[in-house]
RODO-2510 file (C-alpha; in nm, 4 decimals, decimal comma):
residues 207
     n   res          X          Y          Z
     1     x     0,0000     0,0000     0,0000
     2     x     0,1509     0,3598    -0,0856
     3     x     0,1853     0,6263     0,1319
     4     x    -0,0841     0,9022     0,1185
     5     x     0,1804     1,1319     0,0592
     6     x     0,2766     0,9413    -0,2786
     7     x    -0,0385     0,9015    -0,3819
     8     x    -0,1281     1,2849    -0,3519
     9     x     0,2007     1,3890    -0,4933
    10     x     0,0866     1,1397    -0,8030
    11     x    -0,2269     1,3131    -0,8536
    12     x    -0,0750     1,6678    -0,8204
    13     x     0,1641     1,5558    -1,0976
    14     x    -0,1325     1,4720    -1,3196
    15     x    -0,2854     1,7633    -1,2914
    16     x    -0,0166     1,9528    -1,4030
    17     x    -0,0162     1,7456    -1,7048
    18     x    -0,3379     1,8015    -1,8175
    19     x    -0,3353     2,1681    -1,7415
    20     x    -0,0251     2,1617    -1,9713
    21     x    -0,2423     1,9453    -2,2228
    22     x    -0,5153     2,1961    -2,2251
    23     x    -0,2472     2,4956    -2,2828
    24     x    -0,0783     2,3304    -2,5546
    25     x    -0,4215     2,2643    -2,6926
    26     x    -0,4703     2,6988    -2,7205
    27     x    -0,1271     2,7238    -2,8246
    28     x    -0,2366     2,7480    -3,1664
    29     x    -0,5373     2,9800    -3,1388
    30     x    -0,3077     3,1936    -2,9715
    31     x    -0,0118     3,2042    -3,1783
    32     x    -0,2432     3,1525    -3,5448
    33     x    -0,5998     3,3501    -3,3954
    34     x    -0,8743     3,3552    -3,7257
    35     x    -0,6010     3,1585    -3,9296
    36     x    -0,6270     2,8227    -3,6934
    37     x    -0,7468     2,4901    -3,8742
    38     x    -0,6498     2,2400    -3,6025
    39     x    -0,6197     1,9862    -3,9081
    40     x    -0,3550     1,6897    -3,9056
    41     x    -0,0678     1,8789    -3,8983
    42     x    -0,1439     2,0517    -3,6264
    43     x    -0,0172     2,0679    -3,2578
    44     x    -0,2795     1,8968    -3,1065
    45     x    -0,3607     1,6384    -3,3723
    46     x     0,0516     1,5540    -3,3132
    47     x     0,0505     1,5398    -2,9180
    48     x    -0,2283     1,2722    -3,0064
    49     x     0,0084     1,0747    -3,2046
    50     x     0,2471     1,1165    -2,9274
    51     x     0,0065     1,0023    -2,6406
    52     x    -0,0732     0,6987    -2,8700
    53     x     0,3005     0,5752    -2,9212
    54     x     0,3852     0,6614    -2,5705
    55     x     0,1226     0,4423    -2,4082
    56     x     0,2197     0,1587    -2,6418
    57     x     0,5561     0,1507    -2,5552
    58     x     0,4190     0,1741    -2,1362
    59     x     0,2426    -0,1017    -2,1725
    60     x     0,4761    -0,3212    -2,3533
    61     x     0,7362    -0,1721    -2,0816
    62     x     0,4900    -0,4016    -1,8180
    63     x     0,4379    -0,6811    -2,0520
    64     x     0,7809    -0,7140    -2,0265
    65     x     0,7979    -0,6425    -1,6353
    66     x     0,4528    -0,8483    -1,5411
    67     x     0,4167    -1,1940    -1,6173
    68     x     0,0751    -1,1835    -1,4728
    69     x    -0,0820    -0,9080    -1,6687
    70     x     0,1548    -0,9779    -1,9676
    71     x    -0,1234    -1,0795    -2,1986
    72     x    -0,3528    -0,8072    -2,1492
    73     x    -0,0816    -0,5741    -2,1630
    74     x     0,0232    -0,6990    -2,4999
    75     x    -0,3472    -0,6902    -2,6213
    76     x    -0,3440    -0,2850    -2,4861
    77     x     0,0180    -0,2025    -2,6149
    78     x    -0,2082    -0,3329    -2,9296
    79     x    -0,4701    -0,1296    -2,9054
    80     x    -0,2709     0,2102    -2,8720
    81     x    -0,0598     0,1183    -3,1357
    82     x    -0,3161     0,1066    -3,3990
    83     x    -0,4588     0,3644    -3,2323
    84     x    -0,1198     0,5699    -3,3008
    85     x    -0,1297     0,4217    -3,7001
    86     x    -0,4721     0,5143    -3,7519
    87     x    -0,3644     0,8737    -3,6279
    88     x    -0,0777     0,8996    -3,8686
    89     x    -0,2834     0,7604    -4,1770
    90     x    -0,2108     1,0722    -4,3647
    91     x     0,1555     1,0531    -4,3403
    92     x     0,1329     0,6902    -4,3728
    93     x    -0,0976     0,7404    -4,7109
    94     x     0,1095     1,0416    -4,8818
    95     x     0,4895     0,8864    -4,7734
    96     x     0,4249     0,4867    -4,7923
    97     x     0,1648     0,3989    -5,0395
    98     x    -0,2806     0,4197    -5,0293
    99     x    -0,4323     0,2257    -4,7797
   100     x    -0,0876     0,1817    -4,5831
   101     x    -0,2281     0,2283    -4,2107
   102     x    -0,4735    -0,0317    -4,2614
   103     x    -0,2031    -0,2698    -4,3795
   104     x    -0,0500    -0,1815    -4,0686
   105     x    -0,3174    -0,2369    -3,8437
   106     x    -0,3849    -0,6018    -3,9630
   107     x    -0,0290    -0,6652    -3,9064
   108     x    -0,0553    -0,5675    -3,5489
   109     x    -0,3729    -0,7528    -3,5475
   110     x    -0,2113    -1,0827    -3,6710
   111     x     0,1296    -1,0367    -3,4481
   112     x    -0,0835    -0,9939    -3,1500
   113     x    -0,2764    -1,2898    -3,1929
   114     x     0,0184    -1,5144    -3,2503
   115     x     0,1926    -1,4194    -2,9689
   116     x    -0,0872    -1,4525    -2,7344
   117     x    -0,1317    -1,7991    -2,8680
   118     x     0,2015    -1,8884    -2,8438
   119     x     0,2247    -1,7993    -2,4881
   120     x     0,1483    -2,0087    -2,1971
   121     x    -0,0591    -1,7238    -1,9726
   122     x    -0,3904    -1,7524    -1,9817
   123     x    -0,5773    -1,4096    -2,0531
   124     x    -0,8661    -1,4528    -1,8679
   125     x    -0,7049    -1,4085    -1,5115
   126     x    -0,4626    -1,1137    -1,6838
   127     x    -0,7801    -0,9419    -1,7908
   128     x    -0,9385    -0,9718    -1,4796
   129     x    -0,6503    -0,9283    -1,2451
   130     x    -0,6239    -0,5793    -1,4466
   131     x    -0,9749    -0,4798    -1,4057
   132     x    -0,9161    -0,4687    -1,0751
   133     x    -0,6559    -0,1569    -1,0418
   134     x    -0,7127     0,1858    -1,0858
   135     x    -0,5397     0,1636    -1,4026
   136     x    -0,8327    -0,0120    -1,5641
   137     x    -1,0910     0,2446    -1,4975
   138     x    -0,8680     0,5346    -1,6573
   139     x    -0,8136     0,3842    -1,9095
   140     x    -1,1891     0,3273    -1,9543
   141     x    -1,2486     0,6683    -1,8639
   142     x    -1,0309     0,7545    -2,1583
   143     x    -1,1342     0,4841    -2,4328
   144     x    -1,5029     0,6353    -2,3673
   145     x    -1,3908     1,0102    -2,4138
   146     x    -1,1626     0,9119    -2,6825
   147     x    -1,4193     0,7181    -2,9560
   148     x    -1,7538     0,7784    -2,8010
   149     x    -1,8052     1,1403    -2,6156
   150     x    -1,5530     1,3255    -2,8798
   151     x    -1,7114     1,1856    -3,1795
   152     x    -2,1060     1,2718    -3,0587
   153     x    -2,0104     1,6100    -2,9329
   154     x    -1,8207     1,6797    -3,2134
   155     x    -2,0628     1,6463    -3,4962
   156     x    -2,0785     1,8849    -3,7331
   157     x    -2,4820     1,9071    -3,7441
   158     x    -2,4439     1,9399    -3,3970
   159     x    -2,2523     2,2804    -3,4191
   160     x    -2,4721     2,3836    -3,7448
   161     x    -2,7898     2,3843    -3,5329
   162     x    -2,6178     2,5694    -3,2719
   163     x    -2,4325     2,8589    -3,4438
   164     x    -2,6832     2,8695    -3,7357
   165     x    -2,4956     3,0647    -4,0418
   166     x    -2,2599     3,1661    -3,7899
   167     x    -2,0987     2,8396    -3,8108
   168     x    -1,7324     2,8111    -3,7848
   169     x    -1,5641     2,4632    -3,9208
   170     x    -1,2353     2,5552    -3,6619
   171     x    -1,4713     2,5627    -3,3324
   172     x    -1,6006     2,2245    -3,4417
   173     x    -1,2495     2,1146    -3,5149
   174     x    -1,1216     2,2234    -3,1661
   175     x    -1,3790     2,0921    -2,9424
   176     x    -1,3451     1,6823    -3,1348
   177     x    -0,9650     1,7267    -3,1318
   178     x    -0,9509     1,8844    -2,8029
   179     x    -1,1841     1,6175    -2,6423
   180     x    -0,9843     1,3334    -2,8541
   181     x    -0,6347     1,4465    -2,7306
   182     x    -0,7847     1,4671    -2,3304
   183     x    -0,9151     1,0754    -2,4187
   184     x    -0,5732     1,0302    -2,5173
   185     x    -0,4182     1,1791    -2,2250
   186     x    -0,6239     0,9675    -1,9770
   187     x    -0,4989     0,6602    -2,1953
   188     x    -0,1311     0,7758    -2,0880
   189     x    -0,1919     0,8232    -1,7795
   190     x    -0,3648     0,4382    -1,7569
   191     x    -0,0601     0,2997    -1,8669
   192     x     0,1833     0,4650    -1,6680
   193     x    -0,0283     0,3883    -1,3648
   194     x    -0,0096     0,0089    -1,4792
   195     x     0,3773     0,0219    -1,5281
   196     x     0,4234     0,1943    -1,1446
   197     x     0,1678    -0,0484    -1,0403
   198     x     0,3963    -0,3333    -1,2147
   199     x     0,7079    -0,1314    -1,0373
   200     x     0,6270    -0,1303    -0,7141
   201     x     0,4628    -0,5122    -0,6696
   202     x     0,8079    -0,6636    -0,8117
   203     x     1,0295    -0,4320    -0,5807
   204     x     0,7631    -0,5555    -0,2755
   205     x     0,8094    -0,9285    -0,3928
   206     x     1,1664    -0,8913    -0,4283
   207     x     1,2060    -0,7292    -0,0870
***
């Protein structure tokens, strides 16, 4: 069990990193005002890249570290790495070939599957045994903000009706990306909960 002191001190620290998220977010309408897009290329569609490939390589970092919780932390790493390759599908389109992200994605699809079949772990317990940290309801948190809440509250017909003829394309465009990239901060924030979790039960069992 942690000390309330850690535990307050880990909170504090995420605070500060989503404060930072939502500045970096402005950055643009800031620095750009009228002239903003907040298309692909911009700062917040790249932090979301970021966020993606950082919380594949966490949780492959406690795959590696947890035999336990090594097969659903392979099946996450997974998940946020296609979630990274679907975010760079217009880099991946214009600088590989058409249709190169989806290629991608079945290869991750296909790797993952053979690995957890060659592996001796059973994934129930791992998903289960997961479920049960704190870890696993972030990352829900985030999953839901990330493909469910962004997407509905950033329909297009939505902001239509509301700002009539004085609809703007770039409000729409930050309030989706803004939501996505907050889903996608919760998602780093799961999985560098699970690797401290991962951390701290092999120095105890070690002790």
């Amino acid at each position: 069990m942690q000390s309330f002191g850690v535990l307050i001190g880990r909170a504090f620290l995420y605070v500060l990193f989503i404060v930072g998220v939502a500045q970096l977010i402005t950055l643009e309408g800031y620095s750009q005002l009228s002239e903003s897009t907040y298309n692909e290329v911009s700062l917040t569609e790249k932090m979301q890249d970021l966020f993606g490939f950082l919380s594949c390589v966490f949780f492959l970092v406690a795959a590696r570290m947890s035999t336990e919780l090594r097969p659903i932390a392979v099946m996450l790493a997974a998940l946020t790495g296609m979630m990274f390759i679907r975010e760079s599908d217009s880099f991946l389109d214009h600088n590989v070939f058409d249709g190169a992200w989806q290629a991608l994605v079945s290869v991750v699809i296909v790797a993952t599957i053979v690995f957890l079949k060659k592996k001796t772990q059973p994934i129930k317990p791992s998903i289960v045994e997961y479920a049960r940290l704190p870890s696993a309801g972030v990352l829900l948190s985030g999953i839901l903000v990330t493909f469910v809440f962004s997407r509905l509250f950033g329909r297009r017909s939505f902001w239509e009706a509301v700002m009539g003829d004085n609809y703007v394309r770039v409000v729409k465009n930050i309030v989706e990306e803004g939501t996505e990239l907050m889903g996608y901060a919760l998602i780093l924030i799961a999985a560098i909960e699970l690797v401290l979790h991962v951390f701290v039960k092999n120095k105890r069992e070690q002790a």
